[in-house]
LOLUM-649434 format. One record per residue (C-alpha): residue in one letter; x, y, z. Coordinates in steps of 0.02 Angstrom, whole numbers. Each point is the difference from the previous one (the first is absolute). Example, Ala and Ser with C-alpha at 12.3 -4.5 7.8 and 13.67 -1.06 7.14 Angstrom:
<atoms>
<rest A&c1 615&c2 -225&c3 390>;
<rest S&c1 69&c2 172&c3 -33>;
</atoms>
This chain:
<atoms>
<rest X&c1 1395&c2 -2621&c3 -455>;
<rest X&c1 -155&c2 128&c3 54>;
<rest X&c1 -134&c2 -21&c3 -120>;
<rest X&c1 -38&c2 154&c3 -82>;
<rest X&c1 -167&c2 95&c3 26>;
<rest X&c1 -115&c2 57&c3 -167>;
<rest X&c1 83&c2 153&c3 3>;
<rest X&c1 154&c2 -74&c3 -48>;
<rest X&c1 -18&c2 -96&c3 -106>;
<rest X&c1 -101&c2 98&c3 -107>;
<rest X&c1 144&c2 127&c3 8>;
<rest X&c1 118&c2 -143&c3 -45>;
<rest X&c1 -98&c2 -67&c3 -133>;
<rest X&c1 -111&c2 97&c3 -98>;
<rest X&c1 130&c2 53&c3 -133>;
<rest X&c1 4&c2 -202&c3 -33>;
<rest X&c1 -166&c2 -13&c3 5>;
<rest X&c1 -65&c2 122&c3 -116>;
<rest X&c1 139&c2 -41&c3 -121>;
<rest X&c1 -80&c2 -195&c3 13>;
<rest X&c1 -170&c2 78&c3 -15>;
<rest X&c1 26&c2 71&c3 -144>;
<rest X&c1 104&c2 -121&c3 -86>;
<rest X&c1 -170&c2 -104&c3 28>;
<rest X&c1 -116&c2 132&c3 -93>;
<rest X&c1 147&c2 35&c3 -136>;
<rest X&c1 -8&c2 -198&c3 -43>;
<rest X&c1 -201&c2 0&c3 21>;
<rest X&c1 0&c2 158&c3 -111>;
<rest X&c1 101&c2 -103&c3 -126>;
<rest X&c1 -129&c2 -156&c3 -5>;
<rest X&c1 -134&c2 102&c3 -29>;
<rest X&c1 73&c2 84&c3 -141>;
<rest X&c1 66&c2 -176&c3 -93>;
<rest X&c1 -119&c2 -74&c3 -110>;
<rest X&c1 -107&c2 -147&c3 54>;
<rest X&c1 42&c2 -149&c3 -114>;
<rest X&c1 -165&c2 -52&c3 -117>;
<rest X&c1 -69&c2 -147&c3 91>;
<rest X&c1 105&c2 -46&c3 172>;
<rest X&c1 -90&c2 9&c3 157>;
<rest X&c1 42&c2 96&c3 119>;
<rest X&c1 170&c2 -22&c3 107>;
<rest X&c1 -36&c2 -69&c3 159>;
<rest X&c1 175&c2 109&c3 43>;
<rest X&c1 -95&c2 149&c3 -9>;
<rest X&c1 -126&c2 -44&c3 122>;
<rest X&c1 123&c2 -40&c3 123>;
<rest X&c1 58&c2 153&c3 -28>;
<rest X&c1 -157&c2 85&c3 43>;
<rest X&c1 -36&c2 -133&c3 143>;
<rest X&c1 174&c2 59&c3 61>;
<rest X&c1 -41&c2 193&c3 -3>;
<rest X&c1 -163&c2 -23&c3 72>;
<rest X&c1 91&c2 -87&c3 166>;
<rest X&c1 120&c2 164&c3 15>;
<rest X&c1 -138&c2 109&c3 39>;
<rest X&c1 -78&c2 -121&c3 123>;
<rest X&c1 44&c2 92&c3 198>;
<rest X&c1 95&c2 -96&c3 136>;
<rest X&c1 158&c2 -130&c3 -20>;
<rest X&c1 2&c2 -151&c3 -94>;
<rest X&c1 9&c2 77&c3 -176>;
<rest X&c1 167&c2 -76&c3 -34>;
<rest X&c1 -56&c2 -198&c3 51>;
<rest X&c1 -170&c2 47&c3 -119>;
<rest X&c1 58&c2 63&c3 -139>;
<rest X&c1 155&c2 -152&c3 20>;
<rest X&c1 -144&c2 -124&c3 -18>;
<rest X&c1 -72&c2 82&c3 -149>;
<rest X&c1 154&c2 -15&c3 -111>;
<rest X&c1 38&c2 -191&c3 80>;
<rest X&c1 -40&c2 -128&c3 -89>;
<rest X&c1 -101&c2 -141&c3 67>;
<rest X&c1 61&c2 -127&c3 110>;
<rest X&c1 41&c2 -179&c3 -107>;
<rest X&c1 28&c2 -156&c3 107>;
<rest X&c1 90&c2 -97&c3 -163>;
<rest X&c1 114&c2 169&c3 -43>;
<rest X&c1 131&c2 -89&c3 9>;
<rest X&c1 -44&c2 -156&c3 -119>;
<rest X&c1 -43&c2 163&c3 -112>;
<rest X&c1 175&c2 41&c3 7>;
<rest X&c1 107&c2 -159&c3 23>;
<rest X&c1 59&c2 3&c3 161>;
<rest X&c1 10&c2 -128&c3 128>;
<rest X&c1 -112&c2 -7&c3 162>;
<rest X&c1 97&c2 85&c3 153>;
<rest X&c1 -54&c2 -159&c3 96>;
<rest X&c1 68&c2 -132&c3 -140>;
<rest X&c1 173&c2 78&c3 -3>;
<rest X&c1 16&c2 2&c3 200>;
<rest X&c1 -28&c2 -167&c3 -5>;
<rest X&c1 57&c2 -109&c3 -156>;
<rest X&c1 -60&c2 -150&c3 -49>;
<rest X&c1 119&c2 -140&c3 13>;
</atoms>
């Protein structure tokens, strides 16, 4: 398959996009109108978010893999103690 050039994609997919981009302000419009609860700090959601935004408008390719990062969490070496599962390793090779 050709890859397409700028052109066409943006004919292909600006009716998406602008439908996504304003889902995003309709939901942001939505925050910001909800009352802040007495007392909470604030949600660290929301600056991911922002953090998230801010990578859109940065030029050139890799906005994808950036803003990926900023909504992964943290690699854990023991994630799987955290969730009860067996070591790949152990189960390839059983203890006798």
């Amino acid at each position: 398959m050709a890859a397409r050039d700028a052109a066409n994609v943006l004919e292909q997919d600006f009716p998406e996009t602008r439908c996504k981009i304003l889902e995003i302000a309709a939901v942001l419009d939505r925050i910001d109108r909800a009352p802040a609860r007495q007392g909470e700090p604030p949600d660290p959601r929301l600056a991911q978010l922002r953090q998230g935004l801010e990578a859109l408008l940065e030029p050139g390719p890799g906005r994808a893999e950036t803003i990926q990062r900023i909504f992964s969490l943290a690699y854990e070496p023991e994630w799987m103690a955290r969730f009860g599962l067996a070591d790949p390793a152990a189960r390839q090779n059983p203890r006798p």
